[in-house]
C-alpha positions in Angstrom: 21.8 14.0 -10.2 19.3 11.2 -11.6 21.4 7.5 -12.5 19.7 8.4 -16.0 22.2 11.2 -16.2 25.3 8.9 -15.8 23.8 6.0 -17.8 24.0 5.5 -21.5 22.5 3.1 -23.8 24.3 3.1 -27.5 23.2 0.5 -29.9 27.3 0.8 -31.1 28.3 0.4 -27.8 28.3 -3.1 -25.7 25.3 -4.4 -28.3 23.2 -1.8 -26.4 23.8 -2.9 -23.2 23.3 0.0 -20.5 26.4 1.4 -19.8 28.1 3.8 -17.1 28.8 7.0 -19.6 31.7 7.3 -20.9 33.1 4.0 -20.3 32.5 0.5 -21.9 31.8 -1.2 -18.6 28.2 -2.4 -17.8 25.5 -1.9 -15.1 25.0 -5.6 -15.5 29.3 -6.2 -14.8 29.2 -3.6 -12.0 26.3 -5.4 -9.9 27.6 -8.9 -11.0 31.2 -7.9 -9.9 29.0 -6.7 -6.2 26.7 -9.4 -6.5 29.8 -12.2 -6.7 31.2 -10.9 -3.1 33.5 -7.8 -4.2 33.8 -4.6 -2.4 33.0 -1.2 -3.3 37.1 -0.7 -2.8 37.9 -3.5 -4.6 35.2 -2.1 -7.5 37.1 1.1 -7.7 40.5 -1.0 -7.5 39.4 -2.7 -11.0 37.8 0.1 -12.5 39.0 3.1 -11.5 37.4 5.2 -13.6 34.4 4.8 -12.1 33.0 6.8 -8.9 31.0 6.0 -6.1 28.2 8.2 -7.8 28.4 5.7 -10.8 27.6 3.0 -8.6 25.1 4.8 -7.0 23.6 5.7 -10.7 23.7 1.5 -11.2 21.4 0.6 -8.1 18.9 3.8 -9.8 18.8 2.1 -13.2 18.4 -1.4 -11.9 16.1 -0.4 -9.6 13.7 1.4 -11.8 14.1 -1.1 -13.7 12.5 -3.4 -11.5 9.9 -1.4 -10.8 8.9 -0.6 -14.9 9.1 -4.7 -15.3 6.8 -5.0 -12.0 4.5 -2.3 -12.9 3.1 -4.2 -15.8 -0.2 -5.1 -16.1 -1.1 -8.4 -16.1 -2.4 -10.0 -19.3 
């Protein structure tokens, strides 16, 4: 399963932040909350909704991402 699949952006939702589907929480509050020092466990302690494919489906968005912003050319 591609993270697009588990990723949804919703102008109505968040102000169109991406968003794991289905829920209202963030890829930005999921790698902040990992970023800041906290576990997976502790992740899926505070959000349990979520799944370790979710989290998975996060690094995939952030990562391409990365590479679309990276992949411009140069002006």
């Amino acid at each position: 399963m591609k993270h697009i699949d588990r990723i949804s952006i919703d102008p109505e939702i968040r102000f169109g932040k991406p968003c794991v589907r289905g829920t209202r929480i963030t890829v930005g509050e999921v790698l902040g909350f990992l970023a800041a020092g906290g576990s997976e466990a502790e992740l899926f302690t505070d959000f349990p909704q979520l799944t370790h494919e979710d989290l998975l489906a996060c690094f995939g968005f952030a990562a391409e991402r990365e590479r679309r912003l990276f992949a411009l050319p140069a002006a």
